[in-house]
CHARMM internal coordinates of N, CA and C (Angstrom, degrees):
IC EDIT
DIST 1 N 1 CA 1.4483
DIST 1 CA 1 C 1.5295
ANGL 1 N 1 CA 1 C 110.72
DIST 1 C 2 N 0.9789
ANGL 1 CA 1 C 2 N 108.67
DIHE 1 N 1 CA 1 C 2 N -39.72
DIST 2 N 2 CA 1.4957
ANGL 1 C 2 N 2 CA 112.38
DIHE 1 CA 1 C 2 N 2 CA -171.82
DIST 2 CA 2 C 1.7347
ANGL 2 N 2 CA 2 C 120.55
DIHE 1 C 2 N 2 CA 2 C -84.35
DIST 2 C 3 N 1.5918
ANGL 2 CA 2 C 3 N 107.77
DIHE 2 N 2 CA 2 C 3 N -14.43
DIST 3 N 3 CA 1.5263
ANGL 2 C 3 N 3 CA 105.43
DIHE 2 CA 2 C 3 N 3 CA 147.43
DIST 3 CA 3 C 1.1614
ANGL 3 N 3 CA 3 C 123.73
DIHE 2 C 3 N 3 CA 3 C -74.84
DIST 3 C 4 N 1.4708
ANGL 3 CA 3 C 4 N 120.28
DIHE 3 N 3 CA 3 C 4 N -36.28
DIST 4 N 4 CA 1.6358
ANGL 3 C 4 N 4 CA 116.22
DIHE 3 CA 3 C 4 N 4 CA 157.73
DIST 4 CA 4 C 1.2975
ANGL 4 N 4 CA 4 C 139.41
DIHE 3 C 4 N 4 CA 4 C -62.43
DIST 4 C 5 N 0.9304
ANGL 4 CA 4 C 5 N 95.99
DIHE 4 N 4 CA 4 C 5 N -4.11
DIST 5 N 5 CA 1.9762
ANGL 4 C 5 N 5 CA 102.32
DIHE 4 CA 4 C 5 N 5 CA 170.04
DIST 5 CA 5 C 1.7594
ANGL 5 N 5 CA 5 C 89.56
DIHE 4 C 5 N 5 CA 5 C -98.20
DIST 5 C 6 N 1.3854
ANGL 5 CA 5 C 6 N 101.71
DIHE 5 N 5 CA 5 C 6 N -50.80
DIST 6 N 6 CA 2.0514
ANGL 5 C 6 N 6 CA 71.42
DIHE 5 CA 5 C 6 N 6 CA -167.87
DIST 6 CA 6 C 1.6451
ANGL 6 N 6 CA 6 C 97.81
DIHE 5 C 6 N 6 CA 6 C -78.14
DIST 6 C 7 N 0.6073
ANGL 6 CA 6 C 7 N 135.30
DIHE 6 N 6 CA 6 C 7 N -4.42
DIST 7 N 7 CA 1.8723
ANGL 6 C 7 N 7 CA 119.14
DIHE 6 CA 6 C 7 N 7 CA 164.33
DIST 7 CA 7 C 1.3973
ANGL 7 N 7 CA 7 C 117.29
DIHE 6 C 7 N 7 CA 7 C -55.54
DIST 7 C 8 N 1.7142
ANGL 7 CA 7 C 8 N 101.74
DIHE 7 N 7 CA 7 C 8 N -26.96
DIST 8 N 8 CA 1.7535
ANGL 7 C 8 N 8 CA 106.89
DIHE 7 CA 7 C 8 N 8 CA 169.19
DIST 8 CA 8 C 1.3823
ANGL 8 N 8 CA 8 C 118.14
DIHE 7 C 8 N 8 CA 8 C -100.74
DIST 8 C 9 N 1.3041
ANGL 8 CA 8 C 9 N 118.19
DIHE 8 N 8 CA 8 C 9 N -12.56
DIST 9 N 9 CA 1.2718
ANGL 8 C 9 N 9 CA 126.47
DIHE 8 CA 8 C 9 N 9 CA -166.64
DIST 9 CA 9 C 1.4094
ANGL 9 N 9 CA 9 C 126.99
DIHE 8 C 9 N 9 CA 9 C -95.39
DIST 9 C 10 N 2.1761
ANGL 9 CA 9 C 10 N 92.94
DIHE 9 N 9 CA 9 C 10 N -95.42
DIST 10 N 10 CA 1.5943
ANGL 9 C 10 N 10 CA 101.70
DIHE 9 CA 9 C 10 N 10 CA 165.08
DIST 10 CA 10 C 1.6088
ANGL 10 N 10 CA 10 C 130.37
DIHE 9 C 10 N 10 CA 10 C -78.88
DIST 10 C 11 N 1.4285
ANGL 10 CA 10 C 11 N 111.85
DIHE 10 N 10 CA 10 C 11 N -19.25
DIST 11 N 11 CA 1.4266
ANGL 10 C 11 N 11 CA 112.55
DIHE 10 CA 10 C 11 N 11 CA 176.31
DIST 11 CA 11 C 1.6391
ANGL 11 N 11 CA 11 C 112.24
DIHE 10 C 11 N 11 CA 11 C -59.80
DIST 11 C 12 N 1.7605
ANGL 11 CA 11 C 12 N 109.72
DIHE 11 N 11 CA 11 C 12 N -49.51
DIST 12 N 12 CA 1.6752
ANGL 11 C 12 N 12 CA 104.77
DIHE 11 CA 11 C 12 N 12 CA 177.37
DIST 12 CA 12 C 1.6049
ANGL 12 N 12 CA 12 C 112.58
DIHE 11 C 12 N 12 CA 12 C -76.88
DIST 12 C 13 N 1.4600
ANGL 12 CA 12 C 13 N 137.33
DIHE 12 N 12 CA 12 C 13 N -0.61
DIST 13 N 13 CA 1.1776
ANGL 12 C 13 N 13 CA 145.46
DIHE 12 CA 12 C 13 N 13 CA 163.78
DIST 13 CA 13 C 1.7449
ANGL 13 N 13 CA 13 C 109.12
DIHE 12 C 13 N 13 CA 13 C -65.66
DIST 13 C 14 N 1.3825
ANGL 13 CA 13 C 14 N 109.90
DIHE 13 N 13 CA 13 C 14 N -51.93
DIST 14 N 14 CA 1.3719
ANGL 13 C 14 N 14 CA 126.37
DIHE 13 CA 13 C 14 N 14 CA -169.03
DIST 14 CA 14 C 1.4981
ANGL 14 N 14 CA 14 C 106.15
DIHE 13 C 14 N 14 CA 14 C -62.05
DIST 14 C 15 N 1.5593
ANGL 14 CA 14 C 15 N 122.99
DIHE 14 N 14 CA 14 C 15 N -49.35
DIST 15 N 15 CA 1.2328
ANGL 14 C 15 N 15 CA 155.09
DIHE 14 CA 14 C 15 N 15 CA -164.71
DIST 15 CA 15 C 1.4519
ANGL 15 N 15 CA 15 C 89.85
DIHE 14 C 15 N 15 CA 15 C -68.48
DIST 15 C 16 N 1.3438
ANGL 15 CA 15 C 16 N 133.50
DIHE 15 N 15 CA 15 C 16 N -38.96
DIST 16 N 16 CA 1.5057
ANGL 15 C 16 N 16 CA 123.61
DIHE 15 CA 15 C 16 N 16 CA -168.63
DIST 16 CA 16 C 1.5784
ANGL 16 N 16 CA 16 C 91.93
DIHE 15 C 16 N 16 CA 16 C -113.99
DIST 16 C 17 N 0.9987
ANGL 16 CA 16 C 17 N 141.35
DIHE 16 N 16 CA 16 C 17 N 25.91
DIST 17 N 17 CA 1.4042
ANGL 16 C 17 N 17 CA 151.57
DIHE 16 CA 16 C 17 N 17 CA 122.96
DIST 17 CA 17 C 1.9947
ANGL 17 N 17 CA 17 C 74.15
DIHE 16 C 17 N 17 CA 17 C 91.85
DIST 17 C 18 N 1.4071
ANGL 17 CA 17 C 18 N 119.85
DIHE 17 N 17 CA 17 C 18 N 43.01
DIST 18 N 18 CA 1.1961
ANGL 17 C 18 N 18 CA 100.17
DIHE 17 CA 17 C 18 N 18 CA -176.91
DIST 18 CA 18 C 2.0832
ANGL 18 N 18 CA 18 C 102.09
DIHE 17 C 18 N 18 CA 18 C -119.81
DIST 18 C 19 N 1.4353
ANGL 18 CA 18 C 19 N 119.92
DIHE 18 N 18 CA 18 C 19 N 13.76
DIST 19 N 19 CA 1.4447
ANGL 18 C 19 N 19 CA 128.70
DIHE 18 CA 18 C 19 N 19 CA -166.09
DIST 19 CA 19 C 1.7286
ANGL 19 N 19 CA 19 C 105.62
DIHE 18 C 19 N 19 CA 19 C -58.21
DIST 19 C 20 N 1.6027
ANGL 19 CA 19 C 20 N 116.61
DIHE 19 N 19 CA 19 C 20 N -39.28
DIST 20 N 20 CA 1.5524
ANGL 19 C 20 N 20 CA 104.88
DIHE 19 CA 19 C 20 N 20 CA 164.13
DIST 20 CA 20 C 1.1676
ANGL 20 N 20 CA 20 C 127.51
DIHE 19 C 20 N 20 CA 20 C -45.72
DIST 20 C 21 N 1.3792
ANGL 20 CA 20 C 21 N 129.16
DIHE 20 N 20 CA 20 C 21 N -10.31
DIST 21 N 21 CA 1.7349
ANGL 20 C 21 N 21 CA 122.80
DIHE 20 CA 20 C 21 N 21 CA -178.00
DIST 21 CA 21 C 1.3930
ANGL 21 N 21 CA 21 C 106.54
DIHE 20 C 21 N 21 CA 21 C -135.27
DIST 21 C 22 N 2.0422
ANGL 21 CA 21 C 22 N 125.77
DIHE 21 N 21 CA 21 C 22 N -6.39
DIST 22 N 22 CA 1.2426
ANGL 21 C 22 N 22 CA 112.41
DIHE 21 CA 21 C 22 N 22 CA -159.89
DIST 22 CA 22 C 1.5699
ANGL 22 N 22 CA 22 C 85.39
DIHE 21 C 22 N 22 CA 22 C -152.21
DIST 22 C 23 N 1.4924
ANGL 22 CA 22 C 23 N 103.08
DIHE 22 N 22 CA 22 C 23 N 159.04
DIST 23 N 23 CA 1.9617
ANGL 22 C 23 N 23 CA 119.63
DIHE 22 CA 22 C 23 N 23 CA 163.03
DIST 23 CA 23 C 1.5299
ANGL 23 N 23 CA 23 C 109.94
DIHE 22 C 23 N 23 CA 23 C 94.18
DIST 23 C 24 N 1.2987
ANGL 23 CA 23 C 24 N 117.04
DIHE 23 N 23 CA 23 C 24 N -16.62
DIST 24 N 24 CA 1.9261
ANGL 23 C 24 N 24 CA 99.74
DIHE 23 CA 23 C 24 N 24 CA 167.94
DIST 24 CA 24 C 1.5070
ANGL 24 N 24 CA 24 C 77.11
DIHE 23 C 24 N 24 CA 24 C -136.08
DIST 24 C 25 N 1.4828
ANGL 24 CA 24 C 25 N 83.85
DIHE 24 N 24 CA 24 C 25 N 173.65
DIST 25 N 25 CA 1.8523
ANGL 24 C 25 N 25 CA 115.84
DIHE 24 CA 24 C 25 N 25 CA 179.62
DIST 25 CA 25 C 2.1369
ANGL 25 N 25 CA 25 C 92.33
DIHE 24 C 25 N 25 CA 25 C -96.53
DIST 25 C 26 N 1.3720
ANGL 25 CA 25 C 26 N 81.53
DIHE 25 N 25 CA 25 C 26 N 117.53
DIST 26 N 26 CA 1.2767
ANGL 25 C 26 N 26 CA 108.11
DIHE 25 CA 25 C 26 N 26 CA -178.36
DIST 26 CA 26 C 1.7871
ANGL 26 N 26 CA 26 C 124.03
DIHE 25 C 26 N 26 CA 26 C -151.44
DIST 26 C 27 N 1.4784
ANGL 26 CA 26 C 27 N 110.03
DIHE 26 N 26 CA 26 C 27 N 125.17
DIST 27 N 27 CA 1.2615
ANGL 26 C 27 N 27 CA 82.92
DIHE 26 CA 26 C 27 N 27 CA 177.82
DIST 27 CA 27 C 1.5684
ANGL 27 N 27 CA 27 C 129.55
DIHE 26 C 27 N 27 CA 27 C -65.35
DIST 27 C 28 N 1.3436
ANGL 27 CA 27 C 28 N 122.53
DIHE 27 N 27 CA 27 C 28 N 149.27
DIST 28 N 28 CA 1.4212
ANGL 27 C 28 N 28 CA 114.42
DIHE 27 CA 27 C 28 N 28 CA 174.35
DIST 28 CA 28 C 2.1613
ANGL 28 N 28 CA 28 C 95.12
DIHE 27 C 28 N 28 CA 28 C 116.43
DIST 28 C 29 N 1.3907
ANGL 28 CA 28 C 29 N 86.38
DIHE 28 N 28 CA 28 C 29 N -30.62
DIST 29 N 29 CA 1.5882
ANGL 28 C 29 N 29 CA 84.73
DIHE 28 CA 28 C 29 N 29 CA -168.18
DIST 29 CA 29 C 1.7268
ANGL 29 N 29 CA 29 C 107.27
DIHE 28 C 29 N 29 CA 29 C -82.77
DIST 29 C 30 N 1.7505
ANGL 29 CA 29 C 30 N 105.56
DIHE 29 N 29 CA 29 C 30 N 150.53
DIST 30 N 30 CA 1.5166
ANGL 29 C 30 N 30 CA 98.13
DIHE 29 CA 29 C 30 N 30 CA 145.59
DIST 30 CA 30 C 1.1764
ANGL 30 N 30 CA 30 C 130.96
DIHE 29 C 30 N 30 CA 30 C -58.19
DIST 30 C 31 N 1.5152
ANGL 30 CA 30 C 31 N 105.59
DIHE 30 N 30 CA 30 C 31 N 137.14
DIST 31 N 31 CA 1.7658
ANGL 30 C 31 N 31 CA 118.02
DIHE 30 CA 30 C 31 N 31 CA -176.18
DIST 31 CA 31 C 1.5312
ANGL 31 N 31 CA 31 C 95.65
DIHE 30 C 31 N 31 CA 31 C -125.97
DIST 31 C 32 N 1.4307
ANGL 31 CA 31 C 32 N 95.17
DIHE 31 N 31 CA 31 C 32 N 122.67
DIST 32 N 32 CA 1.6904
ANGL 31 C 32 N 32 CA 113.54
DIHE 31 CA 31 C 32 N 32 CA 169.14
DIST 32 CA 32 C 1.7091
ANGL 32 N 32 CA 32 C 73.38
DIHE 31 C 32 N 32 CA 32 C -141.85
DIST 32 C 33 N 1.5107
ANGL 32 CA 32 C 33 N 106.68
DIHE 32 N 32 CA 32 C 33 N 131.70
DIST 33 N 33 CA 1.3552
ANGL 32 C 33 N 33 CA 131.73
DIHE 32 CA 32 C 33 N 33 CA 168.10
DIST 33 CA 33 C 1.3885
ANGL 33 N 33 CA 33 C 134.07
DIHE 32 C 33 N 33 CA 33 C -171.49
DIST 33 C 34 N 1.6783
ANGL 33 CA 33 C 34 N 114.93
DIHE 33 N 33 CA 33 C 34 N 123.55
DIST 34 N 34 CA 1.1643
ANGL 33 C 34 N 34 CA 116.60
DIHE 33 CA 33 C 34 N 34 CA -152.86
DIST 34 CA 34 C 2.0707
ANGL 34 N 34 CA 34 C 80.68
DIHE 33 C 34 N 34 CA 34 C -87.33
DIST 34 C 35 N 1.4427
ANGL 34 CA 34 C 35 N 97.58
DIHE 34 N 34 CA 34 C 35 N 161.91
DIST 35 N 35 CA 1.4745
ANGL 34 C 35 N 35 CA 115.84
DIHE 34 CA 34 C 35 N 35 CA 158.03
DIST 35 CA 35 C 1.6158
ANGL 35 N 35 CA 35 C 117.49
DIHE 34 C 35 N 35 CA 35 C -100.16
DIST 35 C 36 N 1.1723
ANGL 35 CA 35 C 36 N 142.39
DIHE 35 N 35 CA 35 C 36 N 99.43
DIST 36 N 36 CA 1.1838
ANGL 35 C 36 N 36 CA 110.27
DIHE 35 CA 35 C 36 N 36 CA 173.82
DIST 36 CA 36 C 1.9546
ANGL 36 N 36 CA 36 C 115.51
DIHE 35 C 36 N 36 CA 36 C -119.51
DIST 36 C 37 N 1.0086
ANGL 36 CA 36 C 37 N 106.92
DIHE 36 N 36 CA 36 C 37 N 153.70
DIST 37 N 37 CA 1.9222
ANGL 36 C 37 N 37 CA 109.77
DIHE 36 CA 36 C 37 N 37 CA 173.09
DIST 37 CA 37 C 1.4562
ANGL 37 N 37 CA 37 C 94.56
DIHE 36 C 37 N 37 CA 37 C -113.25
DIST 37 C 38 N 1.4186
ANGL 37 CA 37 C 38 N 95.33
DIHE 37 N 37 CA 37 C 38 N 165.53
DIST 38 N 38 CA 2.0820
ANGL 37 C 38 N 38 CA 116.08
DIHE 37 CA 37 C 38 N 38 CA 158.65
DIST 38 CA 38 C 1.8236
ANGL 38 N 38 CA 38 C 98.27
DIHE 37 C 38 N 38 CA 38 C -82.59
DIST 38 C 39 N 1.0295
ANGL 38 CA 38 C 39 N 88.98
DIHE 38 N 38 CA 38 C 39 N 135.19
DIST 39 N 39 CA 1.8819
ANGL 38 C 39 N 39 CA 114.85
DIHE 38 CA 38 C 39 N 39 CA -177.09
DIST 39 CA 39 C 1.6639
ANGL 39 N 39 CA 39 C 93.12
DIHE 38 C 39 N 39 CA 39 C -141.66
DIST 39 C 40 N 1.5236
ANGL 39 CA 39 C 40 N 98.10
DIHE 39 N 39 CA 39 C 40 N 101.29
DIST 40 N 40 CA 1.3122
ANGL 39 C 40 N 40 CA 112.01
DIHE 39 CA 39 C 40 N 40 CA 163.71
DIST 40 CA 40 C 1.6587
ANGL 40 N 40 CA 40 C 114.02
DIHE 39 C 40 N 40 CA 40 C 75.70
DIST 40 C 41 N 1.8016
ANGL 40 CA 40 C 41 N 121.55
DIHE 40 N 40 CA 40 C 41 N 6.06
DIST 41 N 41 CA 1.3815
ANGL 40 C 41 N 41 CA 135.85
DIHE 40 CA 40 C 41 N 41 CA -163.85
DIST 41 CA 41 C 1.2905
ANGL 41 N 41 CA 41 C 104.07
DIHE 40 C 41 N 41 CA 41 C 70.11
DIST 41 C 42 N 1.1563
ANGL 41 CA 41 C 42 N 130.92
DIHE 41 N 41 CA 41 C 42 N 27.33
DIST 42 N 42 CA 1.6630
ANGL 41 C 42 N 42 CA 134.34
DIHE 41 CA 41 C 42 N 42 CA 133.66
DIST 42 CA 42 C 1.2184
ANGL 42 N 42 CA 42 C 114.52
DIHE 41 C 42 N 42 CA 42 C -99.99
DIST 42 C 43 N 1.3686
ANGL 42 CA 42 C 43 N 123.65
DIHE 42 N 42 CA 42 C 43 N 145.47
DIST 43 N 43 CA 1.5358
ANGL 42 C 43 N 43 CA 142.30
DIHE 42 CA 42 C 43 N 43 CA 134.63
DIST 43 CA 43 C 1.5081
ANGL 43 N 43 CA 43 C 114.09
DIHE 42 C 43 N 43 CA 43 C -38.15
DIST 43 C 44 N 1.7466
ANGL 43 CA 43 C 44 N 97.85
DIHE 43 N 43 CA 43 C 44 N 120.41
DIST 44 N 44 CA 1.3109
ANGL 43 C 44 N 44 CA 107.62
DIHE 43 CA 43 C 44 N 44 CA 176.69
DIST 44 CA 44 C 1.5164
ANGL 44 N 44 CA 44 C 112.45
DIHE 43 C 44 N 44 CA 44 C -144.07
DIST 44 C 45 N 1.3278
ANGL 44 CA 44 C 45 N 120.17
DIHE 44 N 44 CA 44 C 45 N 124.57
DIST 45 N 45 CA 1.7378
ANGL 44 C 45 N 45 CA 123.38
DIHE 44 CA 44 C 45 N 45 CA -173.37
DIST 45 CA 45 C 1.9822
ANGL 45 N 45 CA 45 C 96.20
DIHE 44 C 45 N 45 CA 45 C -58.35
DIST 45 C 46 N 1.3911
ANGL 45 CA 45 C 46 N 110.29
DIHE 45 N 45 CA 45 C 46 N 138.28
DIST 46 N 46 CA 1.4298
ANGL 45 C 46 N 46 CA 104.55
DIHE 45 CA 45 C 46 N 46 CA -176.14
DIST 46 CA 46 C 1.7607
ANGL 46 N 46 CA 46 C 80.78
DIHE 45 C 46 N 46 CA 46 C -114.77
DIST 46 C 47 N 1.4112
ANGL 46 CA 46 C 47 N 129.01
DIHE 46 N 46 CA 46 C 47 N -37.41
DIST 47 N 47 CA 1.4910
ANGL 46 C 47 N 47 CA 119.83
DIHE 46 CA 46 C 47 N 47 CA 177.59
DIST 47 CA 47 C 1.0170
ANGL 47 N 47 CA 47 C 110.22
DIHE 46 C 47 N 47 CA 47 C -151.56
DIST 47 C 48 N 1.1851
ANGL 47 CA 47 C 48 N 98.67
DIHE 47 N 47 CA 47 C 48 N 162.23
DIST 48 N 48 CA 1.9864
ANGL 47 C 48 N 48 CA 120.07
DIHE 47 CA 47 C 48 N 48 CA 171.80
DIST 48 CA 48 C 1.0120
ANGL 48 N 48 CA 48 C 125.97
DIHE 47 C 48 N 48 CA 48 C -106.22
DIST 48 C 49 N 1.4268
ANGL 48 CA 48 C 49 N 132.00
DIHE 48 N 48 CA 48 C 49 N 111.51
DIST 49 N 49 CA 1.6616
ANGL 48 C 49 N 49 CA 130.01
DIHE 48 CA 48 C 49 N 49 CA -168.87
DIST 49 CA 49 C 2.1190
ANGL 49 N 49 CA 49 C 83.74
DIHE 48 C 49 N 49 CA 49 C -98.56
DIST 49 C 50 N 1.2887
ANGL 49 CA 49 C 50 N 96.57
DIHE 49 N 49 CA 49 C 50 N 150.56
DIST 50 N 50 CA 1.7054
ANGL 49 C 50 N 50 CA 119.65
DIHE 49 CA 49 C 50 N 50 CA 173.35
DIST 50 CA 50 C 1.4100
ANGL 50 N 50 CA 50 C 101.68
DIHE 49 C 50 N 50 CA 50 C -136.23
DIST 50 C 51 N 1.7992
ANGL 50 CA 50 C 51 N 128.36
DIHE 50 N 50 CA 50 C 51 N 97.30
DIST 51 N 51 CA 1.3199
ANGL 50 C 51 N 51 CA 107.70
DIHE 50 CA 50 C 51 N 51 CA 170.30
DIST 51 CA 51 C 1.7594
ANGL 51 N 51 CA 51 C 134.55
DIHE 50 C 51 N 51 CA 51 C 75.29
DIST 51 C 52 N 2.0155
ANGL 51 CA 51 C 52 N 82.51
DIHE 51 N 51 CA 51 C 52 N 15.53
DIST 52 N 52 CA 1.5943
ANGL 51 C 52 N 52 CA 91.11
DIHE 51 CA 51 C 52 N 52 CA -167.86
DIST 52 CA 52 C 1.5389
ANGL 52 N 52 CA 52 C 123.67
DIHE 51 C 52 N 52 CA 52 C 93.27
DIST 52 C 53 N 1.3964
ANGL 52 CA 52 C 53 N 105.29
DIHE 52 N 52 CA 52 C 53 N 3.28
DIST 53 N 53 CA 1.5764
ANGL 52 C 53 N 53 CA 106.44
DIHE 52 CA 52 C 53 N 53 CA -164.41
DIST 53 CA 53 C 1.2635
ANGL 53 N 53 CA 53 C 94.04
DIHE 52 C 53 N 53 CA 53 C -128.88
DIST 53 C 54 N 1.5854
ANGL 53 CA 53 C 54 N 120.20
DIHE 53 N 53 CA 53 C 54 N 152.25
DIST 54 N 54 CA 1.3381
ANGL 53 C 54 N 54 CA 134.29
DIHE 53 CA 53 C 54 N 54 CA 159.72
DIST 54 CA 54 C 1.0223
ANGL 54 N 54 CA 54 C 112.52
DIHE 53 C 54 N 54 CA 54 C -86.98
DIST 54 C 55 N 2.1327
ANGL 54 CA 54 C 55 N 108.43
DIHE 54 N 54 CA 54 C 55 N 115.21
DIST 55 N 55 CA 1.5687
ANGL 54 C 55 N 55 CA 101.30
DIHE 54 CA 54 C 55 N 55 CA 168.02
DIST 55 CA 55 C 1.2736
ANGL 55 N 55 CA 55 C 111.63
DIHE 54 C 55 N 55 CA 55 C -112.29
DIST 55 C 56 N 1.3487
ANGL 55 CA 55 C 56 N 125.09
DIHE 55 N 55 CA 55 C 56 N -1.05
DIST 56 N 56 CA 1.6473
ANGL 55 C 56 N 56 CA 115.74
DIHE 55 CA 55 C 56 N 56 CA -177.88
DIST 56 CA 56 C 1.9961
ANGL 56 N 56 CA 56 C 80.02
DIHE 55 C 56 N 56 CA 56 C -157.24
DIST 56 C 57 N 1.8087
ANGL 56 CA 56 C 57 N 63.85
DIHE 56 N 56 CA 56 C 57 N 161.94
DIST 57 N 57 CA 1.6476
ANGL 56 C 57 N 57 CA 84.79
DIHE 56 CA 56 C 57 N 57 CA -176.12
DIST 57 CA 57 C 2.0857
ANGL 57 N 57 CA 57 C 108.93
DIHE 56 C 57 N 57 CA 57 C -161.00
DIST 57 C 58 N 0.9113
ANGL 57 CA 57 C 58 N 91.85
DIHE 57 N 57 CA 57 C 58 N 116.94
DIST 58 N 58 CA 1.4201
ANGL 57 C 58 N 58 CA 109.16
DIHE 57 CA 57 C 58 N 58 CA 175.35
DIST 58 CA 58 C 1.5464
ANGL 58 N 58 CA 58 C 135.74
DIHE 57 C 58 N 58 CA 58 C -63.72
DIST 58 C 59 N 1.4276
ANGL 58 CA 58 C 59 N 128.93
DIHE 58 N 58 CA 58 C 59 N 123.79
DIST 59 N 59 CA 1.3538
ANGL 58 C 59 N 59 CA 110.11
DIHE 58 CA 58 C 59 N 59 CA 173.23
DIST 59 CA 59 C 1.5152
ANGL 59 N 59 CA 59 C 85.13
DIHE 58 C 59 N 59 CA 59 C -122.76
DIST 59 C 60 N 1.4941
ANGL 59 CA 59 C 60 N 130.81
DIHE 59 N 59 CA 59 C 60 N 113.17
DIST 60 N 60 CA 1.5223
ANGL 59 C 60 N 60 CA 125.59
DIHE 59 CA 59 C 60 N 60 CA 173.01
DIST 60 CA 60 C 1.8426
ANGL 60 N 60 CA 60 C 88.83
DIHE 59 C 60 N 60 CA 60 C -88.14
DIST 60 C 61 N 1.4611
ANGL 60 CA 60 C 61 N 153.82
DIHE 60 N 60 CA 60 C 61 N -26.60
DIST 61 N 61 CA 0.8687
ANGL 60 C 61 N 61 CA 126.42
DIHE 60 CA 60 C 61 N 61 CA 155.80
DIST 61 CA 61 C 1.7762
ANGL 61 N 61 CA 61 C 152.41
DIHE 60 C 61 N 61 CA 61 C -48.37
DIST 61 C 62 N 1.7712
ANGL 61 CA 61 C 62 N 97.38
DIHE 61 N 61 CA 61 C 62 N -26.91
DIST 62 N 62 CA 1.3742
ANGL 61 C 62 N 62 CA 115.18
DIHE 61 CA 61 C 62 N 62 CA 151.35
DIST 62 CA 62 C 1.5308
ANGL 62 N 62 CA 62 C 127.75
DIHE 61 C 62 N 62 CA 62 C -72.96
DIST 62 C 63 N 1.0003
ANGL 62 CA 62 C 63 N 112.89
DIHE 62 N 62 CA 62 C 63 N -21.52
DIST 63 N 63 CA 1.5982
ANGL 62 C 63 N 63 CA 127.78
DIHE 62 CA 62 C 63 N 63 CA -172.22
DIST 63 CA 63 C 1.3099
ANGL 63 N 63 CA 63 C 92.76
DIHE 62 C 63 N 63 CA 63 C -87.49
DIST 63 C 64 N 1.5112
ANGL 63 CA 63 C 64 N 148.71
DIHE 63 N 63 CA 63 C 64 N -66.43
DIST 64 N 64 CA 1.3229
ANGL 63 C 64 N 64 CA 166.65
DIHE 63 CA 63 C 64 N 64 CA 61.23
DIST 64 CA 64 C 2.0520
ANGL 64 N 64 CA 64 C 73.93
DIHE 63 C 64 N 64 CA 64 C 102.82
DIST 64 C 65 N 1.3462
ANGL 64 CA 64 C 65 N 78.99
DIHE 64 N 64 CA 64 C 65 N -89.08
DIST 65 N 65 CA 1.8537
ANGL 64 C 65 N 65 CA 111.60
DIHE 64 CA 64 C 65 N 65 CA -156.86
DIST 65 CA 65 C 1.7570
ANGL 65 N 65 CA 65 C 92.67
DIHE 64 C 65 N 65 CA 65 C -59.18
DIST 65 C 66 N 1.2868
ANGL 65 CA 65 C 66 N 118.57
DIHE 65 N 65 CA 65 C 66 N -55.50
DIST 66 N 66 CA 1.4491
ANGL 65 C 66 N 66 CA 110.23
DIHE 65 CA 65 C 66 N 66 CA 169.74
DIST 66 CA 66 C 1.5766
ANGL 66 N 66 CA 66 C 140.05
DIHE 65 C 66 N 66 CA 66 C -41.69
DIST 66 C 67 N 1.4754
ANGL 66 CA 66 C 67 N 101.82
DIHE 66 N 66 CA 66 C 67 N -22.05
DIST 67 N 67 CA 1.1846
ANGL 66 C 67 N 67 CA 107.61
DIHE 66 CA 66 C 67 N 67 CA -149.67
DIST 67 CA 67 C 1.9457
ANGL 67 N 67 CA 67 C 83.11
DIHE 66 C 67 N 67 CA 67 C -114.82
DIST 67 C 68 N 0.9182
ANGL 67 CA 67 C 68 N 141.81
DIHE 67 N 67 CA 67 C 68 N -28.32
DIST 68 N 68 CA 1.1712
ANGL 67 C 68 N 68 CA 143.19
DIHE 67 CA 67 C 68 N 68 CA 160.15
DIST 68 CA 68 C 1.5085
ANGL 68 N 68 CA 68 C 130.21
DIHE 67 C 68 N 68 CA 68 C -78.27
DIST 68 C 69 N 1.1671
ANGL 68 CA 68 C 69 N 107.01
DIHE 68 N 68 CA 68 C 69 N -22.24
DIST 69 N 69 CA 0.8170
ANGL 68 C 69 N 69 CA 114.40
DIHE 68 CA 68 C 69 N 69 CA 154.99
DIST 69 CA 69 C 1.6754
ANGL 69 N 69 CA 69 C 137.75
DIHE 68 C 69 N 69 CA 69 C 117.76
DIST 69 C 70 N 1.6162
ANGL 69 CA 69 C 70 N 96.87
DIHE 69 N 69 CA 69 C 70 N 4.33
DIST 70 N 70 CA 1.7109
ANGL 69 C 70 N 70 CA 115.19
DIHE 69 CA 69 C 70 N 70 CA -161.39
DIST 70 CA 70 C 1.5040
ANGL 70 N 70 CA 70 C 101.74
DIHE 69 C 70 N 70 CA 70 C -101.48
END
COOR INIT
IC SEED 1 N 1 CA 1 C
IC BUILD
């Protein structure tokens, strides 16, 4: 798992000679970071970090129950 996050992360950060400010969770660094879990054996975003900040946040189990109807 953890070569696959930096294959998206710090390896293309490093590559643009840009890894001092971007590609791991570090303090000091930009944070744009999705959260995601398995919901149902799919991939599902549970939150959105912007800059270190939470701007959305997911319950696919309420939506789930809403949308069916119980």
């Amino acid at each position: 798992m953890v070569d696959a996050v930096n294959l998206v992360s710090l390896n293309p950060a490093k590559a643009l000679r840009l890894d001092d400010s971007l590609g791991s969770i570090e303090i000091g660094k930009t944070a744009d970071l999705l959260k995601i879990r398995e919901y149902r054996q799919i991939p599902a975003i549970q939150e959105v970090y912007v800059e270190g900040n939470l701007v959305c946040q997911m319950s696919y189990q309420k939506l789930a129950m809403e949308t069916i109807g119980k």
